[in-house]
C-alpha positions as CSV (number, residue, x, y, z in Angstrom):
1,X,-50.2,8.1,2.5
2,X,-49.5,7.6,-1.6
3,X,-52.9,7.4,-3.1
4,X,-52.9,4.5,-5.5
5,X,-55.1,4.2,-9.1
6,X,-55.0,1.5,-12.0
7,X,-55.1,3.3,-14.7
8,X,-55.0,1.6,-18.5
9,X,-54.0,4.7,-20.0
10,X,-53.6,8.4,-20.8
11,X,-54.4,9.8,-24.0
12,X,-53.2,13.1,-25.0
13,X,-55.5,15.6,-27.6
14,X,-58.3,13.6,-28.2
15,X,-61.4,15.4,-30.1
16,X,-64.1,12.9,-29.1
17,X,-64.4,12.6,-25.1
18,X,-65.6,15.7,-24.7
19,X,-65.9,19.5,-25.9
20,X,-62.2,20.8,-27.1
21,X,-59.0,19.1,-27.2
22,X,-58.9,17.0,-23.7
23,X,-56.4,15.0,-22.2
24,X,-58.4,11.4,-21.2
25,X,-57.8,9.1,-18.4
26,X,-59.2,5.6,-18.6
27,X,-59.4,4.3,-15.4
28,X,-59.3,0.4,-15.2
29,X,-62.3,-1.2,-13.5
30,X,-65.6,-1.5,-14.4
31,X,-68.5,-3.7,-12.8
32,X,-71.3,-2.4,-15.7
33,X,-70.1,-4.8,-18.0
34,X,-72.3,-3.5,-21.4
35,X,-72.7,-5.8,-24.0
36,X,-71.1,-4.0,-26.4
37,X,-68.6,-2.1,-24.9
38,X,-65.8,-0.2,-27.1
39,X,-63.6,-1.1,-24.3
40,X,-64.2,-4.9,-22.3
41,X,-60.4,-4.6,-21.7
42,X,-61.1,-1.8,-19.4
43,X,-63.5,-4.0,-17.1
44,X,-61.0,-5.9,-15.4
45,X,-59.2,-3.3,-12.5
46,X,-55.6,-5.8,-12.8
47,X,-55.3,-4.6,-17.0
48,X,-54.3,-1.2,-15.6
49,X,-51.1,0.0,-14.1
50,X,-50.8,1.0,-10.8
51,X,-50.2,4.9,-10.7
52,X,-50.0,7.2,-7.6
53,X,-52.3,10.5,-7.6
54,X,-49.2,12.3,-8.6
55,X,-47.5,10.6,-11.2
56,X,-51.5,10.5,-12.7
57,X,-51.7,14.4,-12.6
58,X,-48.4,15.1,-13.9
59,X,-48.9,13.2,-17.0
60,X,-52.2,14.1,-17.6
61,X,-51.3,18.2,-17.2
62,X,-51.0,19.8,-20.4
63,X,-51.7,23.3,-20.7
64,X,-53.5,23.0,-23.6
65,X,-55.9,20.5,-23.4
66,X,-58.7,20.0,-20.6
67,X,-59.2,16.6,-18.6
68,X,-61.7,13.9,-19.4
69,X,-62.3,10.9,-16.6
70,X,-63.2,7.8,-18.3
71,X,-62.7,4.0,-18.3
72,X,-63.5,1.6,-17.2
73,X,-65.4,3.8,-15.2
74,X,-63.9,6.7,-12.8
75,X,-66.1,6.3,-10.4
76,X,-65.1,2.7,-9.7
77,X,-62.1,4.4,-8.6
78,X,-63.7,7.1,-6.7
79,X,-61.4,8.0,-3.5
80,X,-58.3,8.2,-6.4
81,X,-60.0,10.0,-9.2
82,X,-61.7,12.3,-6.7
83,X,-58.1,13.4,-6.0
84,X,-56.8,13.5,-9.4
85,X,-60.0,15.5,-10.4
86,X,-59.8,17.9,-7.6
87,X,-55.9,18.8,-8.5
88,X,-56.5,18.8,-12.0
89,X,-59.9,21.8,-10.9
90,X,-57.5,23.5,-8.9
91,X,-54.8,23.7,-12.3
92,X,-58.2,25.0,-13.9
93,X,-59.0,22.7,-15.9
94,X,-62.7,21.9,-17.7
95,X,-63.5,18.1,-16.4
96,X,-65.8,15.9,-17.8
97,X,-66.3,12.6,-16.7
98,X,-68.4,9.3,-17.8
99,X,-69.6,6.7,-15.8
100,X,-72.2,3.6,-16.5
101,X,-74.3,4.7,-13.4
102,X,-76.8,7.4,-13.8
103,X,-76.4,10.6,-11.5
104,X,-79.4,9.5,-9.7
105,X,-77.7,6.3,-8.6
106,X,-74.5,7.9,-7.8
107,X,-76.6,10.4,-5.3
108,X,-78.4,7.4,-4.1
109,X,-75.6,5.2,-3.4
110,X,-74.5,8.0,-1.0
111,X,-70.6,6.6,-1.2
112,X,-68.8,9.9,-0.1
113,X,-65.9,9.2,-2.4
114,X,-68.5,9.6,-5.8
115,X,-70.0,12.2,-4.3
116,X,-66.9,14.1,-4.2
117,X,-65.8,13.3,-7.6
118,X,-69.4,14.8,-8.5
119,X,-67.9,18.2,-7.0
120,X,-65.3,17.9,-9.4
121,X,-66.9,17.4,-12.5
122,X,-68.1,19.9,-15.5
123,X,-70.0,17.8,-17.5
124,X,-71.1,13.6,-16.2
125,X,-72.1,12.1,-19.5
126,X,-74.3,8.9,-16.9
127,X,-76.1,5.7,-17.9
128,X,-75.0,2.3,-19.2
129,X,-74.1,1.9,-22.8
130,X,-77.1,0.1,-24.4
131,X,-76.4,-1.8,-27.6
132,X,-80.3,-1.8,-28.9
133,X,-80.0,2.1,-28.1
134,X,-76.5,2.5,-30.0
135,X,-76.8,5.5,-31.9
136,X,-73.7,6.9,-34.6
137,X,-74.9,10.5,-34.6
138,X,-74.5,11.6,-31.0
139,X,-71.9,13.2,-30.1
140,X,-69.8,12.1,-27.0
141,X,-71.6,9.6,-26.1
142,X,-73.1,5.9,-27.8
143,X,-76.3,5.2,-27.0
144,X,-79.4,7.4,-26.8
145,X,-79.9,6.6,-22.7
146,X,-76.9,8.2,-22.3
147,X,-77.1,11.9,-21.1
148,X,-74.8,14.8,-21.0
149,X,-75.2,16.5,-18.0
150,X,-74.3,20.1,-16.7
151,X,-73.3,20.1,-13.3
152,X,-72.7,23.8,-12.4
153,X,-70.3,22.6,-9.8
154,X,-72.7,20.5,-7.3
């Protein structure tokens, strides 16, 4: 069975998703809906374009970049980006993903698909963007709720 993903788009060498030159994928599909959000095109799953696991990895592989999961959120798309993040880990590549839950919530919620993608992941930057916590000087991230976290492979 082809596993299917919306995907809005892959960026090649960006500089601010994450440590290094990465390779981002925004995921379509988002239910935080921040006020605020960089991105409110990504909230709806039908503005992306429907991509098998595949086609998603082969794009995304470059050998000099590492992988960043974004959105939307990723983990909207769990069973998919699980897939993409675990072929992507296996190429050896550094993943970061973000996501408007927190990591608490994604343990909680106990969805085996996000728990997997957890597995997969270097560094989860969690938490809702929060416009009256915006904040210009963090890097890789936009408000100050938001946390980069260390996951030492879960």
């Amino acid at each position: 069975m082809m596993e299917i993903a919306r995907v809005l788009s892959i960026y090649h060498d960006s500089v601010v998703d994450g440590e290094g030159l990465r390779t981002v994928i925004f995921f379509a599909g988002c239910p935080h809906y921040c006020k605020g959000c960089h991105n409110p095109r990504s909230w709806n799953i039908r503005n992306g374009r429907e991509m098998d696991v595949q086609q998603i990895v082969k794009e995304a592989w470059n050998p000099l970049t590492d992988i960043t999961l974004s959105g939307g959120d990723p983990f909207f798309q769990a069973e998919a980006a699980a897939s993409v993040a675990r072929q992507l880990k296996e190429l050896g590549k550094n993943i970061w993903a973000y996501t408007g839950w927190t990591i608490e919530e994604l343990r909680e919620n106990k969805d085996p698909h996000q728990l997997e993608l957890l597995k997969y992941v270097d560094v989860l930057v969690d938490g809702p963007f929060i416009l009256a916590e915006r904040d210009l000087t963090l890097s890789f991230r936009g408000s100050r709720n938001q946390r980069i976290i260390e996951m030492g492979n879960e």
